[in-house]
C-alpha positions as CSV (number, residue, x, y, z in Angstrom):
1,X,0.0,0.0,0.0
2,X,1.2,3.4,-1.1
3,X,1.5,6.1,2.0
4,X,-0.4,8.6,0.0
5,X,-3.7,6.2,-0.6
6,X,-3.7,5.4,3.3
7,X,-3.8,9.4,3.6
8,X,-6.7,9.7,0.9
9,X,-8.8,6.3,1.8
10,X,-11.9,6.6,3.8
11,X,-11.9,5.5,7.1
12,X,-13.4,2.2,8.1
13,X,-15.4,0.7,11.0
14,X,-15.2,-2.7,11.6
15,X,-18.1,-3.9,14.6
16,X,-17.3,-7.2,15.5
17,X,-21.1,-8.5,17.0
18,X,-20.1,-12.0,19.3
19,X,-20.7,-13.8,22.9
20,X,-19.0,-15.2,25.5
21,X,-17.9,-18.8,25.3
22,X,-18.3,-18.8,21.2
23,X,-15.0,-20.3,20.0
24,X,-15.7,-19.2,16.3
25,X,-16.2,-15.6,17.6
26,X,-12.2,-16.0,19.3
27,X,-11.1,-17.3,16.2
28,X,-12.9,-13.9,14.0
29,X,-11.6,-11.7,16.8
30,X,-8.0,-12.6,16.4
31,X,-8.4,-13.1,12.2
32,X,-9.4,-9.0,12.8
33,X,-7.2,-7.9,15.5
34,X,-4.0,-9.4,13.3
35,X,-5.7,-7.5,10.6
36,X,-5.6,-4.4,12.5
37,X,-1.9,-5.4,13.1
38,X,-1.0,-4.2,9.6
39,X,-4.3,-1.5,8.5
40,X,-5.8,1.3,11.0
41,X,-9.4,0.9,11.2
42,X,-11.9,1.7,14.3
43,X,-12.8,-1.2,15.8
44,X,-15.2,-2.6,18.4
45,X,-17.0,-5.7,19.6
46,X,-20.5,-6.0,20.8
47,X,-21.8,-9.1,22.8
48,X,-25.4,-9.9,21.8
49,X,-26.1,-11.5,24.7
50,X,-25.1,-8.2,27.0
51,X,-27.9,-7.0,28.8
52,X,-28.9,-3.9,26.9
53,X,-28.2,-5.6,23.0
54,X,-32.0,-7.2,22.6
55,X,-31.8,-5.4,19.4
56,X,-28.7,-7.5,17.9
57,X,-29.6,-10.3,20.1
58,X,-33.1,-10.5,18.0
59,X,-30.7,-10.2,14.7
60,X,-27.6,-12.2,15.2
61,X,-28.2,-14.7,18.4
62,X,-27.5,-17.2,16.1
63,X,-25.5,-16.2,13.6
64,X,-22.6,-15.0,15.7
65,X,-20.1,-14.0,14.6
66,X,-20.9,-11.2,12.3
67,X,-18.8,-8.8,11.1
68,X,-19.8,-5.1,9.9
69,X,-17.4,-3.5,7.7
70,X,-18.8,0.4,7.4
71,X,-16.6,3.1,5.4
72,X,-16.9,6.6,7.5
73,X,-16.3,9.9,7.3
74,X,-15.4,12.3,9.5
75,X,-17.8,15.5,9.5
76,X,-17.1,17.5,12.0
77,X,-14.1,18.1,14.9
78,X,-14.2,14.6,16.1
79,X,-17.6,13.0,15.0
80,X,-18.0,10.5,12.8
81,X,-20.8,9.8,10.5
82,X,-21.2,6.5,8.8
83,X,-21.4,6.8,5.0
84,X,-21.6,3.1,4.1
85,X,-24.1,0.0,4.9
86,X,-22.1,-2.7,6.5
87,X,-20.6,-5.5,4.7
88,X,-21.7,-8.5,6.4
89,X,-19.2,-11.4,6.9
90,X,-20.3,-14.0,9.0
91,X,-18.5,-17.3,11.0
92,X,-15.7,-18.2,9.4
93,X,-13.8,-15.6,7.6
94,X,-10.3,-15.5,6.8
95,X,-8.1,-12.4,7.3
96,X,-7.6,-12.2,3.7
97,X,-11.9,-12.2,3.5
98,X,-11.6,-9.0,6.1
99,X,-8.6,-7.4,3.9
100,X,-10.9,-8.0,1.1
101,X,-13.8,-5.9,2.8
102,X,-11.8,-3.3,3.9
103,X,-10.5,-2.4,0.2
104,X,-13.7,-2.7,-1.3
105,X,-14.8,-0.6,1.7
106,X,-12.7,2.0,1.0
107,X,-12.9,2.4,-2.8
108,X,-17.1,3.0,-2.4
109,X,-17.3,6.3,-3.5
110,X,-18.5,8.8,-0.7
């Protein structure tokens, strides 16, 4: 990756959605986290079983894991605003799948 694209890229959000005790969501998290190794990107994880996540429990109870890959855009000193609809990848994805998403993330125009 040239410096210069990583400059001009669009930002991306990746929203890792998972539970305790799921050994395919340990296995996503560390396919993203050695991801993140190598590419910024925002990042967090959100357990659908947390008290306060009916909504994504209702969606993705049994689905975990999910991955969201969102481009964003920065608007305003700070805030972001997502310009995107995720990307879905779900249970077994490769970091090369998630590299995959990110680029094609990225090069949706904004």
């Amino acid at each position: 990756m040239f410096p210069t694209r990583a400059l001009f890229a669009p930002g991306v959000r990746l929203t890792l959605f998972t539970r305790v005790g799921c050994s395919l969501c340990d296995t996503a998290k560390d396919n993203v986290l050695n991801v993140r190794k190598r590419r910024p990107f925002d990042y967090s994880e959100i357990d659908v079983m947390a008290p306060g996540n009916k909504i994504w429990k209702d969606v993705y109870e049994f689905d975990v894991p999910v991955l969201h890959v969102q481009t964003v855009e920065e608007r305003q000193a700070g805030a972001v605003e997502e310009v995107s609809e995720p990307k879905k990848l779900f249970h077994r994805f490769t970091e090369q799948e998630v590299e995959k998403s990110i680029d094609e993330a990225q090069q949706q125009p904004i």
